[in-house]
C-alpha positions as a printed Julia matrix, in Angstrom:
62×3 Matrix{Float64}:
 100.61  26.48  114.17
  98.91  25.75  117.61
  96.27  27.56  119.58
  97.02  27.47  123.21
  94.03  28.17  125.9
  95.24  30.22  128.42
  95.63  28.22  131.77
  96.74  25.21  130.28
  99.92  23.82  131.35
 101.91  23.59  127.44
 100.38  27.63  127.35
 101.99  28.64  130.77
 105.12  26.95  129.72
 105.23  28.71  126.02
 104.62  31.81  128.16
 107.53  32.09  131.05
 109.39  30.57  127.88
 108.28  33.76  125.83
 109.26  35.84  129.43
 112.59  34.59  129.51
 113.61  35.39  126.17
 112.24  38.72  126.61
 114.21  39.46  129.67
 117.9   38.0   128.05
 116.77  39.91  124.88
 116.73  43.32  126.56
 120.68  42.67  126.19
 120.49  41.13  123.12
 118.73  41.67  119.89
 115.61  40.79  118.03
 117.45  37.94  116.22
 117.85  36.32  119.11
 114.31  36.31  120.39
 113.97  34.51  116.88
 116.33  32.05  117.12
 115.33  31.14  120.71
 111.56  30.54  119.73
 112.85  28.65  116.1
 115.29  26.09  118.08
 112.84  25.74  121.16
 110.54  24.43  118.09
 113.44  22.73  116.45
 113.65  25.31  113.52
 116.59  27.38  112.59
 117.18  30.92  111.36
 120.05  31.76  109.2
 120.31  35.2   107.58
 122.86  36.3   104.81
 124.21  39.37  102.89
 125.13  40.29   99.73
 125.51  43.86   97.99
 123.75  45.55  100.56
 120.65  43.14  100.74
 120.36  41.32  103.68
 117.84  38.06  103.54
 116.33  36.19  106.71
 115.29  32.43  106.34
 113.04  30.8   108.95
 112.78  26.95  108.97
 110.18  25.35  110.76
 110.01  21.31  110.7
 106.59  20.72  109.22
């Protein structure tokens, strides 16, 4: 995790990056908000189901 100062140049970029997915997402869904933000980071999301039980894994390179 990273605290970014607002003004700075890698903040403003994570933010119209943020505004984008936002705007695309008002004809998507939620998930891909998430999946947006995971690869920009190079993470993944995967999500399966089973029996009514639906589980969401987030990866995040450490």
């Amino acid at each position: 995790m990273a605290i970014l100062k607002p003004g700075t140049e890698a903040f403003e970029r994570l933010a119209r990056m943020i505004a984008d997915m936002l705007f695309l997402a008002k004809a998507e869904n939620g998930l891909a908000i998430t999946q947006a933000i995971l690869h920009a980071h190079r993470g993944e999301v995967s999500a399966t189901s089973a029996q009514g039980l639906t589980v969401f894994t987030l990866r995040l390179p450490s």
